[in-house]
N, C-alpha and C positions, 0 to 999 in steps of 0.2 A: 525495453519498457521505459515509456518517457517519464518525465516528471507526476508523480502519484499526485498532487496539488490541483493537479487540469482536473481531478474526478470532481472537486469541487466547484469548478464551472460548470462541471457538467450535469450535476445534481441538480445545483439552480437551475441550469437554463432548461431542464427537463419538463414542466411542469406541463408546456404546450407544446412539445417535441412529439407527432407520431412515429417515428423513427428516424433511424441513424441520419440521411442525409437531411433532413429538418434540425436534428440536435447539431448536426456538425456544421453549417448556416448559420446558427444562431453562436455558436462558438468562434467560428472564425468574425461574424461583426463583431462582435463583442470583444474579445481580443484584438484581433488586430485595426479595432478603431484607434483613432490619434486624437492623442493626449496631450491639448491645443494649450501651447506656451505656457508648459509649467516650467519652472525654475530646476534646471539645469546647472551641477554641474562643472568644471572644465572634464575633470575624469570621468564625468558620466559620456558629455559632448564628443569626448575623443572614442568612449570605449563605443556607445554606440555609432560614430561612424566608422570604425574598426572592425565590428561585428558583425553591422548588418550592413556594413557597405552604402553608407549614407551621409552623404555628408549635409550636417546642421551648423549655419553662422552661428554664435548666439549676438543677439543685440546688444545696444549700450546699455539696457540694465543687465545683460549679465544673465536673458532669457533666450531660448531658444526653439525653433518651432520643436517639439516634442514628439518622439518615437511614438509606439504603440503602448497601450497599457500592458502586452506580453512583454516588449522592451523590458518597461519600469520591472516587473513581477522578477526577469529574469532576471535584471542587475541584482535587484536586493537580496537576490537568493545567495549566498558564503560559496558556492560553488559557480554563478556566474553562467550554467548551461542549461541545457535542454528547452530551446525552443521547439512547437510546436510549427513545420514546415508546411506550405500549402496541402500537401496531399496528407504531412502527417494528422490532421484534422480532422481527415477523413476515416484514419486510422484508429486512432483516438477514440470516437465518439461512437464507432461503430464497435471498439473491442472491449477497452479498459474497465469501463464503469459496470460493463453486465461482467467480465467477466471476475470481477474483484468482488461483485453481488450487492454493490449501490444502487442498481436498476433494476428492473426484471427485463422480461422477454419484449415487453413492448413500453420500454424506457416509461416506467412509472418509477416512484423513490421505495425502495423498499425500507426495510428497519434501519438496513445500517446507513442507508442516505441519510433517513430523517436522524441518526445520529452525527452522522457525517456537518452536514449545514448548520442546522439546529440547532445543536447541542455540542461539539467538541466545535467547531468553529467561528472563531474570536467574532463580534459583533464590530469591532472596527473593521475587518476584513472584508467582510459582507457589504457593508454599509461605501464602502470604499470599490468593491465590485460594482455595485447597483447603482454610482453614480457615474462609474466611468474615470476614476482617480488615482491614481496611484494607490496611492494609502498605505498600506501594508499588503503586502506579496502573498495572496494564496497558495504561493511557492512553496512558504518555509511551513511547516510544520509543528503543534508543541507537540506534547508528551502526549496529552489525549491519542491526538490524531495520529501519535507515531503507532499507538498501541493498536489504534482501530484497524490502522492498514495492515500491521504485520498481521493478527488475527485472520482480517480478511485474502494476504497473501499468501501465508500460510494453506488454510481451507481451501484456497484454489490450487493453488501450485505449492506447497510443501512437497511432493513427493520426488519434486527435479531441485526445488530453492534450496531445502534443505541440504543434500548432498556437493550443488555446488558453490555455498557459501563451505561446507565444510573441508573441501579438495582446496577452493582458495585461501584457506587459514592455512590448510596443511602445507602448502606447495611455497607461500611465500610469509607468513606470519602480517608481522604489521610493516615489513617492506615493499618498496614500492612495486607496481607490475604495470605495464602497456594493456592497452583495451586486446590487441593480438596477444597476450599471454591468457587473457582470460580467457578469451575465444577458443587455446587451444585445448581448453577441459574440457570444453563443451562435449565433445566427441563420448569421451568416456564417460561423461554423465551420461548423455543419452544413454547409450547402449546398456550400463547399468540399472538403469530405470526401467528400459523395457525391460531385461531380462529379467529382473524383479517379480512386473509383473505378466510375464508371460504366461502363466498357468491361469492367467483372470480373465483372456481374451475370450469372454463366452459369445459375446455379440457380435455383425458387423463391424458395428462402429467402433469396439473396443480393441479388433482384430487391427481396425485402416489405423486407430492412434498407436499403436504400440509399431505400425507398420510408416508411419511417418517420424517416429521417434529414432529408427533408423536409416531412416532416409535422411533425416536431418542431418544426423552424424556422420556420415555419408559424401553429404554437399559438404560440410562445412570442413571436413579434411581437404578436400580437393579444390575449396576455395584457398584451406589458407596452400596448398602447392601452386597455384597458379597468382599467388598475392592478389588478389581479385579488389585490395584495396587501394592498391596501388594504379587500378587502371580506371582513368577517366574522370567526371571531378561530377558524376550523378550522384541520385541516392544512394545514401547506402540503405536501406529497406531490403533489398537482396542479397546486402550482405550478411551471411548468417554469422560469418566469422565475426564478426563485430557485435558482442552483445550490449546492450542498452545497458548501463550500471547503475544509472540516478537511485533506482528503487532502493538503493543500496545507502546512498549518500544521505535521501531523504530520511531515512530512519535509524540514521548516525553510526550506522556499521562500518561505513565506506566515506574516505574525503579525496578529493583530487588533490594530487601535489604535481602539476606541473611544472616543467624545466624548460629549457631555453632551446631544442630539441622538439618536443613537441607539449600538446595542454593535454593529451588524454593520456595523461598517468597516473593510477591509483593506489591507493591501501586502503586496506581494514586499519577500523581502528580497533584498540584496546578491548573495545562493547563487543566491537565485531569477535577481533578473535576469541573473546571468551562465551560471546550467544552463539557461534556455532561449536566450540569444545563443552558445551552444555545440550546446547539443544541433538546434538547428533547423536552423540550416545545415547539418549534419550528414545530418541525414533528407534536408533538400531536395535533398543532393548525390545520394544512392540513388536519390532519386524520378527525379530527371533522368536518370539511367544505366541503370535497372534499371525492370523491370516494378512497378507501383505496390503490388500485395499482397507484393514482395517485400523492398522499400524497409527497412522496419521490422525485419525479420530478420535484416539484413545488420549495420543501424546497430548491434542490439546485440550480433550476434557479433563485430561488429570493433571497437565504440566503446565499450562499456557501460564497461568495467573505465578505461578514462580518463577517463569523464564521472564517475566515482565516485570517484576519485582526484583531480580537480579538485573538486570540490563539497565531499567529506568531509576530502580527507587534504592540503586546499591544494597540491597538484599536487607533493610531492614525492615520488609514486612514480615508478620507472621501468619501462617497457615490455618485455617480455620477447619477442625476437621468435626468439629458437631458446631451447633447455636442456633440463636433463633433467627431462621431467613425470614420471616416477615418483619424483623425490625431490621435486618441487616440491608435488606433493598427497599427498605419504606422509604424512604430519601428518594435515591432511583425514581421510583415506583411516581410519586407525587409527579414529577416532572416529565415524566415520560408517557403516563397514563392521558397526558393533557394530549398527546399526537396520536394516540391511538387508544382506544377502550381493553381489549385485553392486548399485556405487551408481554412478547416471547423474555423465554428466561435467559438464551442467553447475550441478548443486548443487552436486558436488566442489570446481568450480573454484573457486567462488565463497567456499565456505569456505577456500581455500587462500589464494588473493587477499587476502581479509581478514588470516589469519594473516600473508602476508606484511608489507599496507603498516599492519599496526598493529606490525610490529617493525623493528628496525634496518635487516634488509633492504630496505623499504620499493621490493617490485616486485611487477609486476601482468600475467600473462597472455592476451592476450584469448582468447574461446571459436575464434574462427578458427584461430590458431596454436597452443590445445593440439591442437586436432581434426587438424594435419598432426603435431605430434608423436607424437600418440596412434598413428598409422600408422606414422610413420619408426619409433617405437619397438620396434612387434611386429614389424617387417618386420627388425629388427638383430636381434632377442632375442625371439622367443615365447617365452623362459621367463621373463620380467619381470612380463609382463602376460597378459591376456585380455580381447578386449571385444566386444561385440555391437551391432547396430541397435533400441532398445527398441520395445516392443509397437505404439508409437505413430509410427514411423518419424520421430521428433523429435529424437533424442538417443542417446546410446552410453552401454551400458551397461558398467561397465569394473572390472573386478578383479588385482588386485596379486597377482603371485606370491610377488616373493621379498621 
Protein backbone atom coordinates (compact mmCIF):
# COMPACT_ATOMS: atom_id res chain seq x y z
CA UNK A 1 0.00 0.00 0.00
CA UNK A 2 1.77 3.23 -1.23
CA UNK A 3 1.81 6.46 0.51
CA UNK A 4 -2.13 7.25 1.76
CA UNK A 5 -1.25 11.20 0.85
CA UNK A 6 -1.35 10.24 -3.22
CA UNK A 7 -5.53 9.86 -2.38
CA UNK A 8 -5.22 13.34 -1.97
CA UNK A 9 -4.07 14.02 -5.45
CA UNK A 10 -6.24 11.89 -6.36
CA UNK A 11 -9.43 13.56 -5.11
CA UNK A 12 -8.42 16.64 -6.63
CA UNK A 13 -7.52 15.66 -9.84
CA UNK A 14 -10.94 13.72 -9.85
CA UNK A 15 -13.30 16.20 -10.79
CA UNK A 16 -12.83 15.62 -14.85
CA UNK A 17 -11.47 12.13 -14.53
CA UNK A 18 -14.03 9.38 -16.33
CA UNK A 19 -11.93 6.78 -15.11
CA UNK A 20 -8.84 5.11 -13.86
CA UNK A 21 -6.62 5.79 -16.95
CA UNK A 22 -7.92 9.66 -17.30
CA UNK A 23 -7.31 9.93 -13.28
CA UNK A 24 -3.89 8.27 -13.65
CA UNK A 25 -2.81 10.86 -16.80
CA UNK A 26 -3.67 13.63 -14.88
CA UNK A 27 -1.62 12.25 -11.70
CA UNK A 28 1.26 11.30 -13.26
CA UNK A 29 1.56 15.20 -15.19
CA UNK A 30 0.85 16.57 -12.32
CA UNK A 31 3.33 14.90 -10.20
CA UNK A 32 5.87 14.12 -12.17
CA UNK A 33 6.06 17.83 -13.70
CA UNK A 34 9.42 19.62 -12.85
CA UNK A 35 9.72 21.97 -10.48
CA UNK A 36 11.76 24.60 -12.57
CA UNK A 37 14.95 26.03 -10.48
CA UNK A 38 13.70 26.06 -7.07
CA UNK A 39 16.30 26.57 -4.55
CA UNK A 40 18.06 23.49 -3.65
CA UNK A 41 19.72 22.29 -1.07
CA UNK A 42 23.22 20.52 -1.12
CA UNK A 43 21.56 17.53 0.96
CA UNK A 44 18.61 17.83 -1.08
CA UNK A 45 20.90 18.07 -4.54
CA UNK A 46 22.88 15.07 -3.40
CA UNK A 47 19.88 12.85 -1.98
CA UNK A 48 17.94 13.48 -5.17
CA UNK A 49 20.65 12.50 -7.43
CA UNK A 50 21.24 9.37 -5.12
CA UNK A 51 17.63 8.41 -5.37
CA UNK A 52 16.42 9.03 -8.38
CA UNK A 53 19.55 8.58 -10.14
CA UNK A 54 19.86 12.13 -11.54
CA UNK A 55 22.35 14.03 -11.54
CA UNK A 56 21.50 18.14 -10.80
CA UNK A 57 24.80 20.99 -11.10
CA UNK A 58 23.34 23.45 -8.84
CA UNK A 59 24.42 27.05 -10.11
CA UNK A 60 26.50 30.06 -8.59
CA UNK A 61 23.43 30.96 -6.83
CA UNK A 62 23.31 27.96 -5.11
CA UNK A 63 20.14 26.83 -7.46
CA UNK A 64 19.56 23.94 -9.34
CA UNK A 65 17.51 22.69 -12.19
CA UNK A 66 14.74 20.93 -9.83
CA UNK A 67 13.32 17.37 -9.49
CA UNK A 68 9.65 16.65 -9.72
CA UNK A 69 7.09 17.98 -7.27
CA UNK A 70 6.75 13.97 -6.25
CA UNK A 71 10.66 14.48 -5.65
CA UNK A 72 10.02 17.77 -3.24
CA UNK A 73 6.59 15.79 -1.43
CA UNK A 74 8.96 12.74 -1.04
CA UNK A 75 12.02 14.40 0.63
CA UNK A 76 9.78 16.29 3.05
CA UNK A 77 8.02 13.34 4.03
CA UNK A 78 10.44 11.98 7.97
CA UNK A 79 10.51 8.79 6.18
CA UNK A 80 12.06 9.99 2.88
CA UNK A 81 9.84 6.89 0.70
CA UNK A 82 7.29 5.86 -1.27
CA UNK A 83 7.47 7.05 -4.51
CA UNK A 84 4.83 6.67 -6.92
CA UNK A 85 6.72 4.28 -10.10
CA UNK A 86 5.48 4.66 -13.70
CA UNK A 87 3.23 1.78 -13.58
CA UNK A 88 2.73 2.22 -9.90
CA UNK A 89 0.23 5.39 -11.13
CA UNK A 90 -1.48 3.10 -12.63
CA UNK A 91 -1.95 1.19 -9.82
CA UNK A 92 -2.61 3.89 -7.64
CA UNK A 93 -5.46 5.55 -9.26
CA UNK A 94 -7.16 2.60 -10.34
CA UNK A 95 -7.21 0.95 -6.59
CA UNK A 96 -6.59 3.20 -3.56
CA UNK A 97 -9.01 5.94 -3.66
CA UNK A 98 -12.33 3.58 -4.55
CA UNK A 99 -11.07 1.19 -2.48
CA UNK A 100 -10.49 3.41 0.91
CA UNK A 101 -14.17 4.95 -0.37
CA UNK A 102 -12.87 8.70 -1.37
CA UNK A 103 -14.33 7.90 -4.89
CA UNK A 104 -17.20 5.88 -5.87
CA UNK A 105 -17.44 3.44 -8.88
CA UNK A 106 -17.02 6.01 -11.35
CA UNK A 107 -14.44 8.28 -9.61
CA UNK A 108 -16.77 11.12 -8.33
CA UNK A 109 -15.72 12.50 -4.62
CA UNK A 110 -17.81 10.90 -2.25
CA UNK A 111 -18.34 12.22 1.54
CA UNK A 112 -15.12 11.25 2.72
CA UNK A 113 -13.12 12.97 -0.38
CA UNK A 114 -15.14 16.20 0.12
CA UNK A 115 -13.86 15.57 3.83
CA UNK A 116 -10.58 14.40 2.78
CA UNK A 117 -9.61 17.99 0.39
CA UNK A 118 -11.99 20.27 1.82
CA UNK A 119 -12.13 20.07 5.12
CA UNK A 120 -9.14 18.06 6.95
CA UNK A 121 -6.59 19.23 4.25
CA UNK A 122 -4.22 22.26 5.26
CA UNK A 123 -5.17 25.24 2.62
CA UNK A 124 -1.29 25.76 2.07
CA UNK A 125 -1.11 22.15 0.87
CA UNK A 126 -3.67 22.62 -1.78
CA UNK A 127 -2.87 25.90 -2.78
CA UNK A 128 0.94 24.71 -3.13
CA UNK A 129 -0.66 21.43 -5.38
CA UNK A 130 -2.62 23.75 -7.64
CA UNK A 131 0.21 25.77 -8.46
CA UNK A 132 2.80 23.19 -9.06
CA UNK A 133 5.21 24.24 -5.82
CA UNK A 134 6.67 22.46 -3.54
CA UNK A 135 5.03 23.93 -0.58
CA UNK A 136 4.13 21.62 1.88
CA UNK A 137 4.11 17.78 1.02
CA UNK A 138 0.57 16.13 0.69
CA UNK A 139 2.83 13.32 2.03
CA UNK A 140 2.75 14.23 5.69
CA UNK A 141 -0.44 13.92 7.35
CA UNK A 142 -2.06 15.81 10.60
CA UNK A 143 -4.12 14.34 13.06
CA UNK A 144 -7.48 15.08 11.07
CA UNK A 145 -6.25 13.21 8.20
CA UNK A 146 -4.58 10.40 10.23
CA UNK A 147 -7.98 9.74 11.81
CA UNK A 148 -9.90 9.91 8.36
CA UNK A 149 -7.63 7.33 6.97
CA UNK A 150 -7.42 4.74 9.70
CA UNK A 151 -11.54 4.96 9.79
CA UNK A 152 -11.50 4.45 6.26
CA UNK A 153 -8.71 1.53 6.50
CA UNK A 154 -10.17 0.02 8.99
CA UNK A 155 -13.91 -0.21 7.02
CA UNK A 156 -12.18 -1.67 4.16
CA UNK A 157 -9.50 -3.89 5.34
CA UNK A 158 -9.96 -4.27 9.18
CA UNK A 159 -10.67 -7.80 9.04
CA UNK A 160 -6.68 -8.76 7.52
CA UNK A 161 -5.04 -4.87 9.25
CA UNK A 162 -6.20 -5.62 12.26
CA UNK A 163 -4.78 -9.15 12.93
CA UNK A 164 -1.58 -8.25 11.21
CA UNK A 165 -0.70 -5.14 13.04
CA UNK A 166 -1.53 -7.28 15.97
CA UNK A 167 0.91 -10.54 15.13
CA UNK A 168 3.59 -7.53 14.32
CA UNK A 169 3.39 -6.16 17.97
CA UNK A 170 3.23 -9.56 19.27
CA UNK A 171 6.26 -11.12 17.27
CA UNK A 172 8.49 -8.09 17.70
CA UNK A 173 7.20 -5.20 20.02
CA UNK A 174 8.88 -1.85 19.28
CA UNK A 175 11.97 -3.58 17.90
CA UNK A 176 13.37 -3.44 14.78
CA UNK A 177 12.06 -6.08 11.73
CA UNK A 178 13.09 -6.32 7.74
CA UNK A 179 10.10 -5.70 5.28
CA UNK A 180 10.94 -9.99 4.82
CA UNK A 181 10.13 -10.44 8.55
CA UNK A 182 6.85 -8.82 7.97
CA UNK A 183 6.07 -10.58 4.83
CA UNK A 184 6.63 -13.82 6.68
CA UNK A 185 3.13 -13.20 8.65
CA UNK A 186 1.56 -12.61 5.97
CA UNK A 187 0.97 -16.37 5.45
CA UNK A 188 -0.70 -16.89 8.74
CA UNK A 189 -2.84 -13.95 8.56
CA UNK A 190 -4.22 -14.93 5.50
CA UNK A 191 -5.22 -18.39 6.23
CA UNK A 192 -6.60 -17.04 9.59
CA UNK A 193 -8.83 -14.60 7.82
CA UNK A 194 -10.17 -17.03 5.56
CA UNK A 195 -10.83 -19.51 8.02
CA UNK A 196 -12.54 -17.04 9.92
CA UNK A 197 -14.75 -16.43 7.41
CA UNK A 198 -15.42 -19.51 5.81
CA UNK A 199 -18.86 -20.25 7.03
CA UNK A 200 -19.77 -16.65 5.07
CA UNK A 201 -18.77 -17.72 1.63
CA UNK A 202 -22.56 -17.69 0.37
CA UNK A 203 -21.77 -16.09 -3.05
CA UNK A 204 -19.45 -16.64 -6.06
CA UNK A 205 -17.59 -13.98 -5.32
CA UNK A 206 -17.24 -14.45 -1.52
CA UNK A 207 -16.32 -18.09 -2.35
CA UNK A 208 -13.20 -16.80 -5.26
CA UNK A 209 -11.96 -14.01 -2.13
CA UNK A 210 -11.83 -16.39 0.53
CA UNK A 211 -10.23 -18.75 -2.39
CA UNK A 212 -7.59 -16.04 -3.22
CA UNK A 213 -6.78 -15.37 0.35
CA UNK A 214 -5.18 -18.70 0.13
CA UNK A 215 -3.64 -18.55 -2.71
CA UNK A 216 -2.00 -15.58 -1.51
CA UNK A 217 -0.60 -17.40 1.30
CA UNK A 218 0.36 -19.86 -0.77
CA UNK A 219 2.48 -17.72 -3.26
CA UNK A 220 3.91 -15.84 -0.82
CA UNK A 221 5.54 -19.05 1.25
CA UNK A 222 7.10 -20.12 -1.89
CA UNK A 223 8.24 -16.71 -2.91
CA UNK A 224 9.92 -16.12 0.33
CA UNK A 225 11.61 -20.24 -0.35
CA UNK A 226 12.80 -19.20 -3.64
CA UNK A 227 14.05 -15.46 -2.26
CA UNK A 228 12.03 -14.12 -5.20
CA UNK A 229 13.74 -10.72 -3.90
CA UNK A 230 16.66 -11.45 -4.44
CA UNK A 231 16.29 -12.16 -8.27
CA UNK A 232 16.57 -9.40 -10.83
CA UNK A 233 16.32 -5.65 -10.08
CA UNK A 234 12.30 -5.42 -11.68
CA UNK A 235 9.19 -4.57 -9.89
CA UNK A 236 8.52 -5.71 -7.07
CA UNK A 237 4.49 -5.55 -7.59
CA UNK A 238 4.70 -9.36 -7.76
CA UNK A 239 6.31 -9.60 -5.05
CA UNK A 240 3.88 -10.57 -2.37
CA UNK A 241 6.41 -11.28 0.04
CA UNK A 242 7.19 -7.76 0.20
CA UNK A 243 4.41 -5.82 1.92
CA UNK A 244 3.96 -2.16 1.36
CA UNK A 245 4.24 -0.71 5.08
CA UNK A 246 4.06 3.31 4.56
CA UNK A 247 0.19 2.94 5.59
CA UNK A 248 1.60 2.18 8.67
CA UNK A 249 4.41 5.02 9.08
CA UNK A 250 1.77 7.48 7.80
CA UNK A 251 -0.49 7.18 10.72
CA UNK A 252 2.42 7.12 13.25
CA UNK A 253 2.14 3.43 14.16
CA UNK A 254 5.24 2.38 12.29
CA UNK A 255 8.91 4.47 11.57
CA UNK A 256 11.84 3.32 9.46
CA UNK A 257 15.07 2.94 11.30
CA UNK A 258 17.45 2.11 8.75
CA UNK A 259 21.14 0.79 9.21
CA UNK A 260 24.03 0.81 7.09
CA UNK A 261 22.92 -2.94 5.92
CA UNK A 262 19.91 -1.94 4.33
CA UNK A 263 16.87 1.25 4.49
CA UNK A 264 13.84 -1.06 4.70
CA UNK A 265 14.04 -1.70 8.35
CA UNK A 266 11.13 -1.05 10.57
CA UNK A 267 9.06 -0.75 14.11
CA UNK A 268 6.01 0.06 15.57
CA UNK A 269 6.13 2.67 17.48
CA UNK A 270 4.76 3.07 21.18
CA UNK A 271 0.94 4.26 19.48
CA UNK A 272 1.64 1.32 17.43
CA UNK A 273 2.08 -1.26 20.05
CA UNK A 274 -0.48 0.03 22.12
CA UNK A 275 -3.43 0.59 19.05
CA UNK A 276 -3.14 -2.76 18.28
CA UNK A 277 -2.91 -4.41 22.23
CA UNK A 278 -6.25 -2.28 22.34
CA UNK A 279 -7.82 -2.36 19.30
CA UNK A 280 -7.49 -6.48 18.91
CA UNK A 281 -8.95 -7.41 21.81
CA UNK A 282 -11.50 -5.42 21.12
CA UNK A 283 -12.34 -7.12 17.53
CA UNK A 284 -11.78 -10.57 19.10
CA UNK A 285 -14.34 -9.61 21.72
CA UNK A 286 -17.31 -9.02 18.65
CA UNK A 287 -15.80 -11.93 16.87
CA UNK A 288 -16.52 -14.21 19.88
CA UNK A 289 -20.19 -12.65 20.37
CA UNK A 290 -21.33 -11.81 17.16
CA UNK A 291 -21.44 -13.19 13.68
CA UNK A 292 -17.85 -12.98 12.05
CA UNK A 293 -18.82 -10.41 8.90
CA UNK A 294 -20.43 -8.47 11.71
CA UNK A 295 -17.41 -8.23 14.24
CA UNK A 296 -15.82 -5.12 12.48
CA UNK A 297 -18.98 -3.04 12.38
CA UNK A 298 -19.69 -3.18 15.64
CA UNK A 299 -16.04 -2.54 16.99
CA UNK A 300 -16.19 0.66 15.05
CA UNK A 301 -19.61 2.03 15.83
CA UNK A 302 -18.93 1.36 19.55
CA UNK A 303 -15.04 1.72 19.79
CA UNK A 304 -13.56 3.92 16.94
CA UNK A 305 -13.96 7.39 18.75
CA UNK A 306 -11.88 5.72 22.04
CA UNK A 307 -9.27 4.07 19.92
CA UNK A 308 -8.65 7.56 18.50
CA UNK A 309 -8.76 9.31 21.50
CA UNK A 310 -6.26 7.01 23.06
CA UNK A 311 -3.88 6.87 20.17
CA UNK A 312 -4.07 10.80 19.13
CA UNK A 313 -5.54 12.69 22.07
CA UNK A 314 -3.50 10.43 24.98
CA UNK A 315 -6.88 9.44 26.29
CA UNK A 316 -7.96 12.51 27.70
CA UNK A 317 -11.22 12.55 26.13
CA UNK A 318 -14.31 11.65 27.56
CA UNK A 319 -17.12 9.48 26.40
CA UNK A 320 -20.41 10.86 25.78
CA UNK A 321 -23.00 8.32 26.41
CA UNK A 322 -26.42 10.48 26.34
CA UNK A 323 -26.62 14.55 25.22
CA UNK A 324 -27.73 16.79 23.06
CA UNK A 325 -26.66 15.70 19.25
CA UNK A 326 -28.05 18.60 17.64
CA UNK A 327 -25.75 20.89 19.58
CA UNK A 328 -23.06 18.42 19.68
CA UNK A 329 -22.59 18.30 15.66
CA UNK A 330 -24.12 21.83 15.00
CA UNK A 331 -20.50 23.13 14.40
CA UNK A 332 -19.98 20.15 12.03
CA UNK A 333 -23.21 20.48 10.74
CA UNK A 334 -22.70 24.61 9.64
CA UNK A 335 -19.71 23.64 7.63
CA UNK A 336 -20.44 20.76 6.11
CA UNK A 337 -24.08 21.24 5.26
CA UNK A 338 -22.26 24.13 2.75
CA UNK A 339 -21.00 20.71 0.34
CA UNK A 340 -23.80 18.94 0.64
CA UNK A 341 -27.68 19.64 1.57
CA UNK A 342 -28.41 16.47 3.76
CA UNK A 343 -24.91 15.12 5.39
CA UNK A 344 -24.68 11.39 6.54
CA UNK A 345 -24.01 11.05 10.36
CA UNK A 346 -21.12 9.40 10.20
CA UNK A 347 -18.83 11.89 8.52
CA UNK A 348 -20.76 14.49 10.73
CA UNK A 349 -19.72 12.80 13.60
CA UNK A 350 -16.44 12.50 13.09
CA UNK A 351 -15.81 15.98 12.26
CA UNK A 352 -17.72 16.97 15.46
CA UNK A 353 -15.54 14.54 17.49
CA UNK A 354 -12.54 15.95 16.36
CA UNK A 355 -13.90 19.63 17.04
CA UNK A 356 -14.57 18.37 20.33
CA UNK A 357 -11.40 16.53 21.63
CA UNK A 358 -8.98 19.22 20.05
CA UNK A 359 -10.86 21.74 22.49
CA UNK A 360 -11.18 22.25 25.99
CA UNK A 361 -14.16 20.11 25.91
CA UNK A 362 -12.22 17.36 24.95
CA UNK A 363 -15.38 14.64 24.44
CA UNK A 364 -16.25 12.05 22.09
CA UNK A 365 -19.56 10.39 20.88
CA UNK A 366 -19.53 6.99 19.48
CA UNK A 367 -21.39 6.24 16.14
CA UNK A 368 -23.86 3.73 18.37
CA UNK A 369 -25.02 6.37 20.74
CA UNK A 370 -25.45 9.19 18.35
CA UNK A 371 -27.50 6.77 16.20
CA UNK A 372 -30.05 6.15 19.54
CA UNK A 373 -29.83 9.97 20.06
CA UNK A 374 -30.52 10.78 16.55
CA UNK A 375 -34.04 8.75 17.23
CA UNK A 376 -34.72 9.99 20.85
CA UNK A 377 -34.25 13.37 19.24
CA UNK A 378 -36.92 13.35 16.26
CA UNK A 379 -39.18 11.29 18.38
CA UNK A 380 -39.14 14.67 21.42
CA UNK A 381 -38.96 17.28 18.57
CA UNK A 382 -39.32 16.67 14.70
CA UNK A 383 -38.87 20.18 14.39
CA UNK A 384 -35.07 19.93 15.41
CA UNK A 385 -34.13 17.73 12.78
CA UNK A 386 -34.79 15.37 9.83
CA UNK A 387 -33.04 12.23 8.76
CA UNK A 388 -33.30 9.46 6.36
CA UNK A 389 -31.79 5.78 5.70
CA UNK A 390 -29.09 6.66 2.72
CA UNK A 391 -29.16 5.11 -0.75
CA UNK A 392 -26.95 2.61 0.59
CA UNK A 393 -28.69 1.35 3.66
CA UNK A 394 -25.28 2.22 5.46
CA UNK A 395 -25.96 5.32 7.30
CA UNK A 396 -28.45 8.24 8.12
CA UNK A 397 -28.78 10.94 6.38
CA UNK A 398 -29.50 13.84 8.74
CA UNK A 399 -30.57 17.63 8.47
CA UNK A 400 -30.74 20.33 11.12
CA UNK A 401 -33.80 22.35 11.46
CA UNK A 402 -33.39 24.91 13.62
Amino acid sequence: MQRLGFCKAAVLLSSSAANSEELTRRMRDKLESSVARAPLSADLVEWLSKKRNRARKPTEKGEAEAGSLQDFYVWQHPSQTGWLSRDGFNEYAEYLPRRLGFLDDVFRRTEAGDLLVDVFMPEEQRQAFERDEPGSSILVLNTRERVLFLYQLLAADGDFLLPFVHTLAGRFGTAPFGYLDAGRILPEVCRDTARRFSSYGYTAQDREALRQLESTADKIEQQIVDSIETIGAGSRREQTSIPRLEWLIDLGLAERRPTDESTRVFALTEAGVQFAGQAYPLYEGYLSSLYADRALTSMLDRNFCDLVNQLYFGGMGTALVEGDLVEFVRRAYATLSKLRGYYLLRPLLLVSNLNALESDVSQFMEYAVAVDALERTYQAGPERLSYSIDRFATDYQVRLLD
